[in-house]
C-alpha positions as CSV (number, residue, x, y, z in Angstrom):
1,X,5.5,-11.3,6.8
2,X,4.7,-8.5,8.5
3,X,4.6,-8.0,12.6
4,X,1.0,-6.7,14.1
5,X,2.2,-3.3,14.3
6,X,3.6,-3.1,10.8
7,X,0.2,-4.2,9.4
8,X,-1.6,-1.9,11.2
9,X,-0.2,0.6,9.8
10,X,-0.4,-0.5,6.4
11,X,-4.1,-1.1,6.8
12,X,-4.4,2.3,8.0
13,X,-2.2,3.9,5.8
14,X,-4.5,2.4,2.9
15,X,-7.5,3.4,4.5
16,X,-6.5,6.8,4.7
17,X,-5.3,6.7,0.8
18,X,-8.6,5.8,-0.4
19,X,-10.3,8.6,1.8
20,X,-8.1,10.7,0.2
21,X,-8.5,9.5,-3.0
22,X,-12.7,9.8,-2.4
23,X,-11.9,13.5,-1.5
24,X,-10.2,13.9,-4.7
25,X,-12.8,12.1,-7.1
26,X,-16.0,14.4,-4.8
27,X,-13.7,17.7,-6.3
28,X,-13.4,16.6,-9.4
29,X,-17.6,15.4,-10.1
30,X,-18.5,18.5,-8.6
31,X,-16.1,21.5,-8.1
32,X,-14.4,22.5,-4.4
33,X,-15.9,24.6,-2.0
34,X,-14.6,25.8,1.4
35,X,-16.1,22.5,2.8
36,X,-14.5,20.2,0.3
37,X,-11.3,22.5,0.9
38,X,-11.1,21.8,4.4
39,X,-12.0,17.7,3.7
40,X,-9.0,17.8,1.5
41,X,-6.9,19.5,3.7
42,X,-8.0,16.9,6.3
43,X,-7.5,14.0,4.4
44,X,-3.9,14.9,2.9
45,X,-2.3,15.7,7.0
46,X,-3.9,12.2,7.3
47,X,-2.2,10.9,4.3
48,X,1.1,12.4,5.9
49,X,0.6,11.1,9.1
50,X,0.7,7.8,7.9
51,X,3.7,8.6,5.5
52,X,5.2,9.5,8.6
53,X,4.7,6.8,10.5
54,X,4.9,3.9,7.7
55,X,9.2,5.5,7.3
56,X,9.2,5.0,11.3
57,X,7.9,1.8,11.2
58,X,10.0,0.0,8.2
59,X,12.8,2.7,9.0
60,X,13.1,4.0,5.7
61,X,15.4,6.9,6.3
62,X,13.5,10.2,5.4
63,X,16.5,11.4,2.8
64,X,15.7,7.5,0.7
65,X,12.1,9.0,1.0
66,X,13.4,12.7,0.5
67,X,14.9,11.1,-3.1
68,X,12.1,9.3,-3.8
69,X,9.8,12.1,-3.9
70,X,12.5,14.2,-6.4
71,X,12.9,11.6,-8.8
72,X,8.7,11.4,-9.4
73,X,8.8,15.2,-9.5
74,X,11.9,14.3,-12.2
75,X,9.9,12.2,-13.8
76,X,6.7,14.6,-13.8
77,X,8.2,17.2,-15.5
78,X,8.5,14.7,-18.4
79,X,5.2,13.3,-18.4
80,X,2.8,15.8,-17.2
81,X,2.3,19.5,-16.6
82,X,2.1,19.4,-12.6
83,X,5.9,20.3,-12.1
84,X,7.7,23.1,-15.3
């Protein structure tokens, strides 16, 4: 189970996901504009804050995350047209 600060963090860091996830689905329904730019851009240094944080507080060293984030791009490559 997780300790008070550890669930913080997790309640945060899915907060901020679904902001940035509402961010998201405002550009898609009805184009981007310097204003939803600058949302976006607000919402995604959130998203990394709490990144951040959530590999400090579980100590997940950042090269586990680093190899993480390689093998989705790996597996983007196959499955979308994101990453050539």
């Amino acid at each position: 189970m997780a300790n008070q600060i550890e669930a913080e963090c997790l309640v945060v860091a899915s907060e901020e996901c679904a902001e940035l996830t509402k961010e998201c689905m405002k550009i898609l329904r009805f184009g981007i504009d310097d204003n939803k730019r600058k949302a976006l851009i607000a919402e995604i240094g959130d998203v990394q804050c709490m990144l951040d944080l959530l590999g400090d507080i579980f100590k997940i060293p950042s090269d586990e995350i680093l190899n993480a984030s390689i093998a989705k791009r790996e597996k983007l490559k196959t499955w979308s047209n994101l990453v050539k």
